[in-house]
C-alpha positions as CSV (number, residue, x, y, z in Angstrom):
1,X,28.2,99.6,65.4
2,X,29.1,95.8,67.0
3,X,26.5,93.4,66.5
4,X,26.0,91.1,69.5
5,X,28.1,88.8,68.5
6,X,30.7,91.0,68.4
7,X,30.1,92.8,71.8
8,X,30.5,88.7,73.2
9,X,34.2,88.6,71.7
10,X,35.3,92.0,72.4
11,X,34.2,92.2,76.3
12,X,35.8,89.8,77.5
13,X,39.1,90.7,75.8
14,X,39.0,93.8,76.8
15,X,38.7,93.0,79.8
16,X,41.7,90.7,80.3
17,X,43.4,93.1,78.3
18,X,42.9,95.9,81.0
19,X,44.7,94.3,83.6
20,X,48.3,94.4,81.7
21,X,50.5,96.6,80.7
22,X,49.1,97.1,77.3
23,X,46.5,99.7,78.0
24,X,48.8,101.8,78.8
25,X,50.9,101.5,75.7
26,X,50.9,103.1,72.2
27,X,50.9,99.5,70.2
28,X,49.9,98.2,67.0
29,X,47.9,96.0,69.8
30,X,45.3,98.5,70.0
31,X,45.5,99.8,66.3
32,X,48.0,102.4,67.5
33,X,49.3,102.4,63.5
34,X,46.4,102.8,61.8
35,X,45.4,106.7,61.5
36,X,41.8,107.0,62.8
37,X,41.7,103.5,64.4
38,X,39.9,103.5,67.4
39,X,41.9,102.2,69.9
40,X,40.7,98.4,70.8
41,X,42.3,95.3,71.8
42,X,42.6,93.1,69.0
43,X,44.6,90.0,70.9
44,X,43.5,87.4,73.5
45,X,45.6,87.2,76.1
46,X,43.7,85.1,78.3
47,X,45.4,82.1,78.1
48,X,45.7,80.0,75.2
49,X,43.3,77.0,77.3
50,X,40.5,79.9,77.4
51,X,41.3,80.8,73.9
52,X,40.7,77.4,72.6
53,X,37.7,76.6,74.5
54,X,36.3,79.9,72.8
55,X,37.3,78.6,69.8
56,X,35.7,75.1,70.3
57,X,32.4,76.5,71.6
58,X,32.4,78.7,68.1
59,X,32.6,75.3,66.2
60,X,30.1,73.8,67.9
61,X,27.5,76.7,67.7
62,X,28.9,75.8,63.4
63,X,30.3,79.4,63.8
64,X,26.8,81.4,65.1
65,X,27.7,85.2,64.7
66,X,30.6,84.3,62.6
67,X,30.1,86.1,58.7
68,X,31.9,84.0,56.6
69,X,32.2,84.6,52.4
């Protein structure tokens, strides 16, 4: 089960994701090569501006959701 945290990463990537070609495709993108995977985009391919202000807001929030060991 995603945590909210989670659900706030994966969204949004999923729903950049959804407008290429990758959907449609049987990739290690989606987990394709793992047996019992469910299928769920893994990459951001939002741009890497997007990606980095993602990022940035992460640091500032000291990593809020994040589990880190």
């Amino acid at each position: 089960m995603q945590d909210a945290a989670q659900a706030d990463w994966t969204a949004p990537v999923a729903e950049v994701a959804y407008k290429t070609p990758y959907p449609r495709s049987n990739s290690w993108y989606y987990g394709s090569n793992i047996p019992g995977k469910p299928r769920q985009f893994g990459v951001h391919v939002g741009g890497f501006g997007n990606y980095s202000e993602c990022c940035d807001a992460a640091a500032r929030d000291d990593y809020a959701g994040f589990r880190l060991s």
